[in-house]
Backbone as ProteinMPNN parsed JSONL, in Angstrom:
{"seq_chain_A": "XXXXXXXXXXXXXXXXXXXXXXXXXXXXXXXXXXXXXXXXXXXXXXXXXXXXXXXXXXXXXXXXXXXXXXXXXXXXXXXXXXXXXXXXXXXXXXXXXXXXXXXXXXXXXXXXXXXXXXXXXXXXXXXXXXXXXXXXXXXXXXXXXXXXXXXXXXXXXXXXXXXXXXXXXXXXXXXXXXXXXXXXXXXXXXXXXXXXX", "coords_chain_A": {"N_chain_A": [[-39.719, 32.066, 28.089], [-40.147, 30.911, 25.629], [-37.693, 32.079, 24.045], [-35.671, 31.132, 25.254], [-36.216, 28.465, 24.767], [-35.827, 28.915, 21.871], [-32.962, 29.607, 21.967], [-31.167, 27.744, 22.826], [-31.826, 25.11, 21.063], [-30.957, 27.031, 18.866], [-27.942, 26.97, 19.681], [-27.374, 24.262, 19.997], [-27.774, 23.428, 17.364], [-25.829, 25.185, 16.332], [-23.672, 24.081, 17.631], [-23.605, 21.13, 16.48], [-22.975, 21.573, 13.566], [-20.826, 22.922, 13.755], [-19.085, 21.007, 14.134], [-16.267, 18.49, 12.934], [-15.902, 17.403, 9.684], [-15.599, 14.824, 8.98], [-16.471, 13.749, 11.285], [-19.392, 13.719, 10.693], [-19.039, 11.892, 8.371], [-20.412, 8.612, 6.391], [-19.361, 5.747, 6.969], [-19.721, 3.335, 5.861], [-18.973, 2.944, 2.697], [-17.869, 2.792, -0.888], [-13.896, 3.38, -1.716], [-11.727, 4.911, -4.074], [-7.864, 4.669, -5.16], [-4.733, 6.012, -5.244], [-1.174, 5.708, -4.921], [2.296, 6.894, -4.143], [5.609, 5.638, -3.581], [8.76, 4.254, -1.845], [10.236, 1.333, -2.871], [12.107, -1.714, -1.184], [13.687, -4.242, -2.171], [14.747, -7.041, 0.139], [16.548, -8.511, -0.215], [17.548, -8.559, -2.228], [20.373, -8.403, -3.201], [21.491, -10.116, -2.667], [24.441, -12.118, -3.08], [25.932, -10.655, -4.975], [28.728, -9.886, -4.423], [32.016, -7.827, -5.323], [30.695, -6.551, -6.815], [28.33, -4.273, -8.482], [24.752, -3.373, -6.766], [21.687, -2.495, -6.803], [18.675, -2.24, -5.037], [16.778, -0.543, -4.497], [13.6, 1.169, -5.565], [10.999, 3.354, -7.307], [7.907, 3.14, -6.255], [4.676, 2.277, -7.087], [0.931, 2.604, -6.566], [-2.271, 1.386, -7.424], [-5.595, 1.356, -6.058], [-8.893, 0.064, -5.107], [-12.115, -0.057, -2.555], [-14.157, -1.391, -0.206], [-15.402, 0.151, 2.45], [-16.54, -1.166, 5.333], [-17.528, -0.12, 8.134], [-16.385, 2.162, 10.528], [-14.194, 0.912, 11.506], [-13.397, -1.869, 9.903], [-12.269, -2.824, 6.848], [-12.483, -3.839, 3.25], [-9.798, -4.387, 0.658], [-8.977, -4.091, -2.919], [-6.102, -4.119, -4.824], [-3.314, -2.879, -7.411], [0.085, -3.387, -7.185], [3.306, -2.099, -8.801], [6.093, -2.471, -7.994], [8.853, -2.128, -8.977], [12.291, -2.146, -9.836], [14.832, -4.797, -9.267], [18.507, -3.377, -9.981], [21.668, -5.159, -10.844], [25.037, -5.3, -11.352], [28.275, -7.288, -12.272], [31.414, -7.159, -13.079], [31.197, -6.651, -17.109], [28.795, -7.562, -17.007], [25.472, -7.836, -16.063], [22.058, -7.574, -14.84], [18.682, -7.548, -14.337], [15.765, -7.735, -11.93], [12.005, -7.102, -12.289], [9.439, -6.222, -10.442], [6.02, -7.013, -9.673], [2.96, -6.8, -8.045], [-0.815, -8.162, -7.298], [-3.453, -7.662, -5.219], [-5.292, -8.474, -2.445], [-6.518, -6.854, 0.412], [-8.042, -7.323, 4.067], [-8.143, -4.16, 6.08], [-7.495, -2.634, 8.846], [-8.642, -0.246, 11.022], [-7.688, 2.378, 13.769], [-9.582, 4.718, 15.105], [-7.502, 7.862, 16.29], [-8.028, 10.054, 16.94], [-10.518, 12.302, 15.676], [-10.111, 12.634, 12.802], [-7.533, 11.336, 12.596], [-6.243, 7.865, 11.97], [-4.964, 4.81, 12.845], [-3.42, 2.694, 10.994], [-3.478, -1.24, 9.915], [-2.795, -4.056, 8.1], [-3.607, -6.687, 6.496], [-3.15, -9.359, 4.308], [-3.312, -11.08, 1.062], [-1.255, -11.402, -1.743], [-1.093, -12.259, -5.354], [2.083, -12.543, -7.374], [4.059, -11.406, -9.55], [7.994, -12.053, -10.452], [10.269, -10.789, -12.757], [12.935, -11.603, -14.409], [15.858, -10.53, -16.182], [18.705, -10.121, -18.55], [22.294, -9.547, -19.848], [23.4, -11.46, -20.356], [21.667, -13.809, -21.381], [20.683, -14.797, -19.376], [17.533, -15.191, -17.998], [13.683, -15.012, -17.237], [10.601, -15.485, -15.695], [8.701, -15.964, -12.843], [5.887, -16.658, -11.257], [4.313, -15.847, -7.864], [2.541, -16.706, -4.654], [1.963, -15.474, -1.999], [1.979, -14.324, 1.368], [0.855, -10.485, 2.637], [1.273, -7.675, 4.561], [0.614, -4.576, 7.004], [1.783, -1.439, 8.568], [0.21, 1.429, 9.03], [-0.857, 5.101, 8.844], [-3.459, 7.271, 8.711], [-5.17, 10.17, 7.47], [-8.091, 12.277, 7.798], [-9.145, 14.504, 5.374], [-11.707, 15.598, 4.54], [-15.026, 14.443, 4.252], [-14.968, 12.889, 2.359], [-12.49, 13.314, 1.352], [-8.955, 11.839, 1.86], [-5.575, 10.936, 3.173], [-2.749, 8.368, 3.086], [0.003, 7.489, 5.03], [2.283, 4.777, 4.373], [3.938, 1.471, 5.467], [4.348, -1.454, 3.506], [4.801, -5.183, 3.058], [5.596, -7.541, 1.239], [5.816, -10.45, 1.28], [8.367, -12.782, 0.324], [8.612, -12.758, -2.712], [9.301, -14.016, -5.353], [11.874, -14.914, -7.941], [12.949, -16.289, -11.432], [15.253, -18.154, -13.213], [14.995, -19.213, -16.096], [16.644, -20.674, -18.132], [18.64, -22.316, -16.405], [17.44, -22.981, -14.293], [16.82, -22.311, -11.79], [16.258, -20.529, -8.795], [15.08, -17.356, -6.978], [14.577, -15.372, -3.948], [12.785, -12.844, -2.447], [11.848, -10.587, 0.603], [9.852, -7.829, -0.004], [9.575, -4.483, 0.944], [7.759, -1.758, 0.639], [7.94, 1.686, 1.314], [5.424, 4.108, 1.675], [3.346, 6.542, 0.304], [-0.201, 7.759, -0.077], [-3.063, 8.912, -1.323], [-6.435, 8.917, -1.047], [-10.084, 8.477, -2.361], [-13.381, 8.65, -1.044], [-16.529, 7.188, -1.693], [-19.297, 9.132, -1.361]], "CA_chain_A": [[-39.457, 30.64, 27.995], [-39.857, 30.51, 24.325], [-36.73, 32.815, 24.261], [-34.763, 30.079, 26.037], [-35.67, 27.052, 24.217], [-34.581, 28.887, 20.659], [-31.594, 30.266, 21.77], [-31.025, 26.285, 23.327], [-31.931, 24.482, 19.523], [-30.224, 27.812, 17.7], [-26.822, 26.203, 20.249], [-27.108, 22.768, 18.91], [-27.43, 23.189, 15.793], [-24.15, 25.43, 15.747], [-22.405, 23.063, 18.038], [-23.371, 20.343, 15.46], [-22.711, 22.585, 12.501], [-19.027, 23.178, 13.921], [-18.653, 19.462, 14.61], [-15.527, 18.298, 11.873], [-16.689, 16.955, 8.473], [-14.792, 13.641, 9.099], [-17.955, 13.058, 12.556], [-20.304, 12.766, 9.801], [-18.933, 10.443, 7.657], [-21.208, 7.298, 6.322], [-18.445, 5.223, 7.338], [-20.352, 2.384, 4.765], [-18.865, 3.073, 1.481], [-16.492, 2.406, -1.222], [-13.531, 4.47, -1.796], [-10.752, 4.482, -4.285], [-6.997, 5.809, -4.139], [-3.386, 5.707, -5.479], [0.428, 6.332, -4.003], [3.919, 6.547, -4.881], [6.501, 5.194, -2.286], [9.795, 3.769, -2.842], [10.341, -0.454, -2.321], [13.459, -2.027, -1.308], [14.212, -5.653, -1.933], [15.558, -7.156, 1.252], [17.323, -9.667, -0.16], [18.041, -8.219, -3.714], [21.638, -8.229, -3.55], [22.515, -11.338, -2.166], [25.522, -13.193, -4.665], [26.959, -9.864, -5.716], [29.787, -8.83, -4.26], [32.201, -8.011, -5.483], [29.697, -5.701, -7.98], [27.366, -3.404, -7.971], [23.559, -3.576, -6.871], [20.555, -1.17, -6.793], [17.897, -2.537, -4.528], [15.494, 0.019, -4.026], [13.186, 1.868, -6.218], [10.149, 3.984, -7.344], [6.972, 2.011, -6.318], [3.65, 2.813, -7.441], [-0.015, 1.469, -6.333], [-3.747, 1.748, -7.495], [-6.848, 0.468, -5.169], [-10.153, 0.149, -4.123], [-12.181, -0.562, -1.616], [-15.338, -1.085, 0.69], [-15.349, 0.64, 4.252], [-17.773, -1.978, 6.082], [-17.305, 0.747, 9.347], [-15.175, 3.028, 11.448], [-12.825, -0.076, 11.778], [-12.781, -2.576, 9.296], [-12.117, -2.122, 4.981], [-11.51, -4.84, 2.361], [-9.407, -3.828, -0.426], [-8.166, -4.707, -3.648], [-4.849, -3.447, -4.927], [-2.188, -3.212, -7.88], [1.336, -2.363, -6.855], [4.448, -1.785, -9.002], [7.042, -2.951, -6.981], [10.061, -1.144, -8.758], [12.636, -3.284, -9.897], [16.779, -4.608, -8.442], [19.662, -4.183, -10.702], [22.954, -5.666, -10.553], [25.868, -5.321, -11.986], [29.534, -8.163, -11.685], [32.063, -6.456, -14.669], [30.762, -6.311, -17.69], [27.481, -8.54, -16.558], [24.5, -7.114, -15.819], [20.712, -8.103, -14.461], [17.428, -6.628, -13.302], [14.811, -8.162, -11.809], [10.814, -6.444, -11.851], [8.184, -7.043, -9.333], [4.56, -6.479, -9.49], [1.642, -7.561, -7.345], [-2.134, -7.924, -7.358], [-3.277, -8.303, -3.859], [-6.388, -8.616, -1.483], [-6.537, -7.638, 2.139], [-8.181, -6.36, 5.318], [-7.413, -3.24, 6.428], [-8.378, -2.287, 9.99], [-8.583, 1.22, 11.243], [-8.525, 2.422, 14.83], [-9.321, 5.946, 15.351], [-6.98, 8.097, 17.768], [-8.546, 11.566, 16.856], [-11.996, 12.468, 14.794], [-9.871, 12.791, 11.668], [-6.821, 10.366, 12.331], [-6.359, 6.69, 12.561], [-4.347, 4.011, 12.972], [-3.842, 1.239, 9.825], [-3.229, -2.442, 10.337], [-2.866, -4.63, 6.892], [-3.05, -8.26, 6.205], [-3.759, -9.936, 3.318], [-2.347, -12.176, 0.005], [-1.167, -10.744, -3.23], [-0.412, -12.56, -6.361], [2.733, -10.953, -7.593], [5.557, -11.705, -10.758], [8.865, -11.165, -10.732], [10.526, -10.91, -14.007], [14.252, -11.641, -14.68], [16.111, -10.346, -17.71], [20.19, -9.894, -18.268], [22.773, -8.815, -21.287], [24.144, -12.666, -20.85], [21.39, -15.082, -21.319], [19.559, -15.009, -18.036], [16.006, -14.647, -17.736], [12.407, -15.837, -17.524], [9.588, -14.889, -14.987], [7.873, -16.616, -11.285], [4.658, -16.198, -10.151], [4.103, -16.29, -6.748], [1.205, -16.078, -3.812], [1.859, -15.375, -0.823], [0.988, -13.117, 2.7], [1.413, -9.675, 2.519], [0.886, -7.171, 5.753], [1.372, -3.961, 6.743], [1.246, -0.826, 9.235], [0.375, 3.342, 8.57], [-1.762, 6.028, 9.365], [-4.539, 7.896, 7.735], [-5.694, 11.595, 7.664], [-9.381, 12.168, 6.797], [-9.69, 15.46, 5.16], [-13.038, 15.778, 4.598], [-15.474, 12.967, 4.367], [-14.544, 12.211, 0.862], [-10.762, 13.2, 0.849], [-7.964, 11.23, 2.916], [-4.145, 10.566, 2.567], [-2.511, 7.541, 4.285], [1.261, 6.749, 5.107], [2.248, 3.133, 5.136], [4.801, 0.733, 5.779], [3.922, -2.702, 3.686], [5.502, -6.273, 3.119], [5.273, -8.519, 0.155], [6.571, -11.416, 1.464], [9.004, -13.965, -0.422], [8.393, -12.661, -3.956], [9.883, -15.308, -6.282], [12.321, -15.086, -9.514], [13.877, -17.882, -11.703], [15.7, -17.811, -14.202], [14.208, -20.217, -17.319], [17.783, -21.513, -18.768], [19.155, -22.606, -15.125], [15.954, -23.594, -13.104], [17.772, -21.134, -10.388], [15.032, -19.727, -7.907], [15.603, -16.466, -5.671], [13.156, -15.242, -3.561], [12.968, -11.738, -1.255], [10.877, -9.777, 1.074], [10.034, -6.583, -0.778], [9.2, -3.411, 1.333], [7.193, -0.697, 0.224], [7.298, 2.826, 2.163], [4.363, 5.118, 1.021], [2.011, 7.808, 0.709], [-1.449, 7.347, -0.96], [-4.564, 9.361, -1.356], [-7.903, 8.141, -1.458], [-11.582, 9.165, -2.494], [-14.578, 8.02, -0.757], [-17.373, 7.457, -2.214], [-20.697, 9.575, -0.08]], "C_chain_A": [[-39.188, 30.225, 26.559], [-38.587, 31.122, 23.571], [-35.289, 31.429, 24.603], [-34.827, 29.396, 25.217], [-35.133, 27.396, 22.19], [-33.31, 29.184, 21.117], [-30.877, 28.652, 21.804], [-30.735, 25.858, 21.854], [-31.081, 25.759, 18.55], [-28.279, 26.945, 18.602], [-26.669, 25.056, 19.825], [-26.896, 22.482, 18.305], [-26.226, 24.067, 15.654], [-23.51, 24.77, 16.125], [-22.122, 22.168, 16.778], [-22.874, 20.712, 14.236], [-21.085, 22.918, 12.296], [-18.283, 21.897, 13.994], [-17.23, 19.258, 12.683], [-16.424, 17.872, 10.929], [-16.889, 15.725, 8.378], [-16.294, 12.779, 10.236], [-18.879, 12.924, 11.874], [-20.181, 11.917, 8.839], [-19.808, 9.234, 7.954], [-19.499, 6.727, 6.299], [-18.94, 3.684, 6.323], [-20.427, 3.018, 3.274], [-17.611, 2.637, 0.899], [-15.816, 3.799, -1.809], [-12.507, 3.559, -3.483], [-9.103, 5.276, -4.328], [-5.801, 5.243, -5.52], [-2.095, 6.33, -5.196], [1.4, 5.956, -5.07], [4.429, 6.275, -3.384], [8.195, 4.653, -3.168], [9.831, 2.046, -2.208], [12.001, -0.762, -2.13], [13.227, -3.711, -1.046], [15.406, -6.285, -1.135], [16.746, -7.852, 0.951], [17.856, -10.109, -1.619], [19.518, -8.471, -4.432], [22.348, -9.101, -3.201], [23.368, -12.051, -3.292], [25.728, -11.96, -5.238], [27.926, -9.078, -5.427], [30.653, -8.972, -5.167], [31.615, -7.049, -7.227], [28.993, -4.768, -7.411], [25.631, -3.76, -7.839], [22.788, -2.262, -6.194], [19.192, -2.159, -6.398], [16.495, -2.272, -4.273], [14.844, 0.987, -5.255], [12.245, 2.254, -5.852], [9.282, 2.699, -7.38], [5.542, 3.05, -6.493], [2.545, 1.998, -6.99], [-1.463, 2.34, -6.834], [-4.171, 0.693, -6.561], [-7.802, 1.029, -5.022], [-10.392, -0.895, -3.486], [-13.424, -0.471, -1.015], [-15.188, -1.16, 1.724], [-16.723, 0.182, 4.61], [-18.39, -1.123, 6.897], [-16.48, 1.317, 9.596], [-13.993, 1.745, 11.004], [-12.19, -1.463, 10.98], [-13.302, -2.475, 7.731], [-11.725, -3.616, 4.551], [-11.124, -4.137, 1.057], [-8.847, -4.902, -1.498], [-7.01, -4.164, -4.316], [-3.928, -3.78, -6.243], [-0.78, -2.606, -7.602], [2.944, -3.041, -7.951], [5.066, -1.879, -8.353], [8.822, -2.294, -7.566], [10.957, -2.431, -9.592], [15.086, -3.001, -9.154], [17.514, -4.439, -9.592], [20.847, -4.168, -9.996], [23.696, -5.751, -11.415], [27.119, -6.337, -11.472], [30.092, -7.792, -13.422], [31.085, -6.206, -16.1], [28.949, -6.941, -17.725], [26.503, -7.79, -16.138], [22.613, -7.916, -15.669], [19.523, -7.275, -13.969], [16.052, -7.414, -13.443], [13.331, -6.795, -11.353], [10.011, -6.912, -11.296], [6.99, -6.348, -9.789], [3.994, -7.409, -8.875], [0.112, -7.322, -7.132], [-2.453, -8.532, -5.757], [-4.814, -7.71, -3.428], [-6.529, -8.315, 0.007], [-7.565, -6.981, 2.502], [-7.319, -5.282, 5.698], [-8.506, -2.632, 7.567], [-8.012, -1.64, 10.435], [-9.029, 1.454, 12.714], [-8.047, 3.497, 15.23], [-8.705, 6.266, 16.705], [-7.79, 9.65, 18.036], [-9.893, 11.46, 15.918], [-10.786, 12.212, 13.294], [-8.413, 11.647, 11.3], [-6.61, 8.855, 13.028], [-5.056, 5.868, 12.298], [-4.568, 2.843, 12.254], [-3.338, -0.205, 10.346], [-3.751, -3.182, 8.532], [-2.954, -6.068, 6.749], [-4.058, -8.511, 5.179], [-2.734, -10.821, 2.355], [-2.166, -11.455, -1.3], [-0.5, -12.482, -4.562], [0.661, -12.165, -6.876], [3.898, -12.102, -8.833], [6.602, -11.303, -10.464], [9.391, -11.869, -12.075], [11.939, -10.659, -14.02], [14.838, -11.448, -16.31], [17.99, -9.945, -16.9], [20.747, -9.827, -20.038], [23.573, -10.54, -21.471], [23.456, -14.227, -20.619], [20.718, -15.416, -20.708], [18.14, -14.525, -17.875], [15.006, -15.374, -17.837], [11.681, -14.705, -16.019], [8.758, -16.352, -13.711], [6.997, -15.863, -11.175], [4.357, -16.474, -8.631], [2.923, -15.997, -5.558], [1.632, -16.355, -2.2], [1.372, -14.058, 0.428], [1.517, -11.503, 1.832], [0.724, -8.796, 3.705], [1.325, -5.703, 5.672], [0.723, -2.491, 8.153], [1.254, 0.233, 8.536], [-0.725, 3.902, 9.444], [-2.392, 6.681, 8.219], [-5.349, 8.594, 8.53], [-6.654, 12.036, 6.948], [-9.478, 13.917, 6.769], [-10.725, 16.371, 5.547], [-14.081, 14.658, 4.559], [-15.319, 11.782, 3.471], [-13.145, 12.151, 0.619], [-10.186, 12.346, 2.056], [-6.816, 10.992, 2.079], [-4.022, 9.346, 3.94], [-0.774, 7.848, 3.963], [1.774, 5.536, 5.55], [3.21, 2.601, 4.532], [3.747, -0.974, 4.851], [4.795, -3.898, 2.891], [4.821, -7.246, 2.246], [5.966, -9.508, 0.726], [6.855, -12.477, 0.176], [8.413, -13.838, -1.976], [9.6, -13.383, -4.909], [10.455, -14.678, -7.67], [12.932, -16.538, -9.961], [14.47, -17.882, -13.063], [16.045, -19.561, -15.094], [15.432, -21.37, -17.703], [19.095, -22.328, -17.57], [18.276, -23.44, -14.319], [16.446, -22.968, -11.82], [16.705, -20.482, -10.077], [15.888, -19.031, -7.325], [14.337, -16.227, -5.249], [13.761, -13.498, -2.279], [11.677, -11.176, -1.11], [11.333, -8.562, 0.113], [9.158, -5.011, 0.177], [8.786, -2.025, 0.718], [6.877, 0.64, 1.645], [6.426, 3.856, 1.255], [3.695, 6.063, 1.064], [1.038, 7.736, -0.046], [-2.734, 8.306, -0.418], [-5.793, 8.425, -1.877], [-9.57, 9.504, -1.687], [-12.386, 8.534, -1.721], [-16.039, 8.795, -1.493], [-18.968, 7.926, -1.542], [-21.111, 10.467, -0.759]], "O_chain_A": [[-38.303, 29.437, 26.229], [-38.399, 30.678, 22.438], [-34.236, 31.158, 24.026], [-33.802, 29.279, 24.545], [-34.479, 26.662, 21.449], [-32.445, 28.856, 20.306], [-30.107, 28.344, 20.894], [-29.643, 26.126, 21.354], [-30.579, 25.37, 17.495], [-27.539, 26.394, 17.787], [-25.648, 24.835, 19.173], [-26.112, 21.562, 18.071], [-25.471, 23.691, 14.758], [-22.55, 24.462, 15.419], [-21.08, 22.179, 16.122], [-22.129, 19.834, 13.802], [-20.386, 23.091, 11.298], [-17.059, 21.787, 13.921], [-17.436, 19.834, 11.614], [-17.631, 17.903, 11.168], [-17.917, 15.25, 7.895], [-16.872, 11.709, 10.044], [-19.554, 11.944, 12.188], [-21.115, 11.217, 8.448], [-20.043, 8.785, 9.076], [-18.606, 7.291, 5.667], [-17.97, 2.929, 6.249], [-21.436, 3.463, 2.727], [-16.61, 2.252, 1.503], [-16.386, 4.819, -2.196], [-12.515, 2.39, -3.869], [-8.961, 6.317, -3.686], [-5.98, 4.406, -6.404], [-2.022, 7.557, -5.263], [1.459, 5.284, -6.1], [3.868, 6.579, -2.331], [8.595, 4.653, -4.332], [9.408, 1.769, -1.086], [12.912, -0.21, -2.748], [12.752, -4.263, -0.053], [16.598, -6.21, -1.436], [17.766, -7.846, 1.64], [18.302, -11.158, -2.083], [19.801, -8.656, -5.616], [23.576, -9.114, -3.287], [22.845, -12.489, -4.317], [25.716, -12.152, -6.454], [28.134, -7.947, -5.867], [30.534, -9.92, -5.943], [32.128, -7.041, -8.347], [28.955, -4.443, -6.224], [25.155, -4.405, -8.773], [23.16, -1.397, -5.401], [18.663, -2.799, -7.307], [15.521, -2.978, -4.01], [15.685, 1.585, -5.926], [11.908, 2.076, -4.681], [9.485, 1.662, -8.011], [5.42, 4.221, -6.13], [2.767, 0.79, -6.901], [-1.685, 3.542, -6.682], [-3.612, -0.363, -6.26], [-7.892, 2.241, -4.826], [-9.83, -1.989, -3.431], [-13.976, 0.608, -1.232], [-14.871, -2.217, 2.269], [-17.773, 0.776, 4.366], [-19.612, -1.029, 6.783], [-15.491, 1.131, 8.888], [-13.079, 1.901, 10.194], [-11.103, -2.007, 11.174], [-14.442, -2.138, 7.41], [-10.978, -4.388, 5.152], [-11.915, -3.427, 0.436], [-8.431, -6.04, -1.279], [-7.337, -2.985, -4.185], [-3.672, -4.982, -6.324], [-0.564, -1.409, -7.795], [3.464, -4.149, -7.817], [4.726, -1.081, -7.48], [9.754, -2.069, -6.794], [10.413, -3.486, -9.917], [15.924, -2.14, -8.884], [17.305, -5.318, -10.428], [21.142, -3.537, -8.981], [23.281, -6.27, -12.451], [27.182, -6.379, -10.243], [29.537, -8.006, -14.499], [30.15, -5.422, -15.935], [28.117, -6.586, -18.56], [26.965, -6.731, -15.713], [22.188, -8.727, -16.492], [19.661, -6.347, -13.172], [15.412, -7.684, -14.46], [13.443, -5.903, -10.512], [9.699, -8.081, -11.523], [7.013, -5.203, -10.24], [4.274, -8.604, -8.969], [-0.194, -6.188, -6.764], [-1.919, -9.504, -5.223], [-5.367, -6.741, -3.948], [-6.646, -9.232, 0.82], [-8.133, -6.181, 1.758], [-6.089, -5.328, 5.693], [-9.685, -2.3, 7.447], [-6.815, -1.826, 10.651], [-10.123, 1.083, 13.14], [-6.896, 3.718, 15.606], [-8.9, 5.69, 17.775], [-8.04, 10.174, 19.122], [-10.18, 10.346, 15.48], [-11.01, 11.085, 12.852], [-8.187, 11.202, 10.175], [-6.742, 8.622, 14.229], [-4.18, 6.311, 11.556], [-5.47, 2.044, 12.507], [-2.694, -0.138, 11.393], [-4.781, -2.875, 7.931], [-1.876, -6.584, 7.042], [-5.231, -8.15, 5.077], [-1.622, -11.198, 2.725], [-3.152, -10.93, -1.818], [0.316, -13.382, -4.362], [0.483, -10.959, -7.051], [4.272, -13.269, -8.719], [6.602, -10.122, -10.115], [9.14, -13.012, -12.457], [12.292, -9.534, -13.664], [14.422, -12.011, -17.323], [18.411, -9.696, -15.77], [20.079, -9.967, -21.062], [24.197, -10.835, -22.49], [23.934, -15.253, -20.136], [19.946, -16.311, -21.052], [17.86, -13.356, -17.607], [15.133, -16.429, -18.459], [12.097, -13.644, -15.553], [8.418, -17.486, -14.048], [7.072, -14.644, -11.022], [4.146, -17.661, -8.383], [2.394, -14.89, -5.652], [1.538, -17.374, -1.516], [0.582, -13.13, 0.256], [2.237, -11.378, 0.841], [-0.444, -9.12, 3.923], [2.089, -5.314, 4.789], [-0.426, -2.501, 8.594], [1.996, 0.344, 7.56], [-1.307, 3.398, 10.405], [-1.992, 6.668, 7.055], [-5.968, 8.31, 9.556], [-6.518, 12.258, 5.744], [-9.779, 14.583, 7.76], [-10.805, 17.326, 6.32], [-13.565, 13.68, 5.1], [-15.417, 10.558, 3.561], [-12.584, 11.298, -0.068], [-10.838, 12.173, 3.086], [-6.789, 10.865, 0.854], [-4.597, 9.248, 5.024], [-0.357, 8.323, 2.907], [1.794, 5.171, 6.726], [3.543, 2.905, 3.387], [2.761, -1.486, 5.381], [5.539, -3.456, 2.016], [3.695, -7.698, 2.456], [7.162, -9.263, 0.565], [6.047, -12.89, -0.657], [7.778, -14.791, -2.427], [10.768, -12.994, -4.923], [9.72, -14.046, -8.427], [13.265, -17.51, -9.283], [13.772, -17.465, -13.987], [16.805, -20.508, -14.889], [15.284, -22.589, -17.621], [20.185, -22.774, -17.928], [18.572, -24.512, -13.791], [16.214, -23.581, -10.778], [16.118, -19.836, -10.945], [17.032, -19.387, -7.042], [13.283, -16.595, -5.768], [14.783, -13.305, -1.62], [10.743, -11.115, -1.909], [12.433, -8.288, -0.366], [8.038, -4.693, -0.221], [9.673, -1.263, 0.334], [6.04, 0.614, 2.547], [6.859, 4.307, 0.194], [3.422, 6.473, 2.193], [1.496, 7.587, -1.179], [-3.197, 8.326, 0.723], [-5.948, 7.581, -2.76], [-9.871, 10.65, -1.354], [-11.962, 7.38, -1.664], [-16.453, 9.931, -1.725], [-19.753, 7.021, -1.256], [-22.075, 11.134, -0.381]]}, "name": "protein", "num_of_chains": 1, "seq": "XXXXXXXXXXXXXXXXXXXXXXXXXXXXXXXXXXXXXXXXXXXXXXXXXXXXXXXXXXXXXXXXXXXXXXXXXXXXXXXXXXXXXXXXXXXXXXXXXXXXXXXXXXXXXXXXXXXXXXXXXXXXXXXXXXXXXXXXXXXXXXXXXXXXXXXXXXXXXXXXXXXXXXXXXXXXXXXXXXXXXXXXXXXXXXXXXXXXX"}
């Protein structure tokens, strides 16, 4: 009998023992992380035909964050947004984005190790206008920003995500005009994170 109940408790403890790394996660901690992606300004190129424009670039982001649970994170975030240029003959422009931003981020596992992201939140964000004829100055602006991906937990401490997210209506203006533009700015990405356990 006493035969039985070790072999029983020596089974458990290997089942548990084999269990992923990711099933013990304290799911109550903070992590932090940073990606590259590229951004494209939706609405970068409007008023230049007729020329040339370059919409999309290298985007960059730092963050942290505190994982409440399995399913819901608040983060804080800086992202490089890349910047548009444009060219009309010898004329020339380029606007830069950046944003500081705040959201929720809610996670809903499909597997032990991967989940499903969901984004919403508000960023602060600049864009900055400059040109070779005169044009320029800088907008601040605050508005939503959202976003979907996925995320692959290593180990309990490592993870990568891939994500889709949306600066909405990021603002320029240019100082010697009083001329506003405004565009959605899309960020596709990839980002690692740490947690902290």
């Amino acid at each position: 009998m006493k035969t039985k109940a070790v072999i029983a408790v020596l089974g458990l403890a290997g089942a548990a023992l084999a269990l992923p790394a990711v099933a013990q996660v304290n799911w109550s901690s903070a992590y932090i992380g940073g990606g590259l992606g590229q951004s494209k300004a939706k609405d970068g190129c409007t008023g230049f035909s007729g020329g040339s424009c370059d919409d999309s670039d290298t985007a960059f982001k730092i963050f942290g964050g505190y994982q409440f649970n399995r399913y819901i994170a608040a983060e804080i975030g800086y992202t490089d947004l890349g910047k548009t240029k444009a060219s009309v003959g010898a004329q020339s422009l380029e606007v830069k984005a950046s944003a500081w931003e705040l959201s929720a981020v809610g996670s809903y596992p499909v597997m032990d190790q991967l989940s499903i992201l969901g984004r919403l939140g508000a960023y602060y964000g600049e864009g900055k206008l400059s040109s070779n004829f005169g044009a320029g100055g800088n907008k601040k602006t605050t508005n939503v920003t959202f976003g979907l991906g996925v995320q692959y937990d290593f180990t309990k401490n490592f993870g990568v995500r891939g994500e889709w997210q949306r600066y909405s209506k990021i603002k320029t203006r240019d100082d010697t005009t009083g001329i506003e533009g405004e565009s959605d700015v899309d960020v596709f990405g990839a980002s690692v994170l740490y947690r902290f356990q």
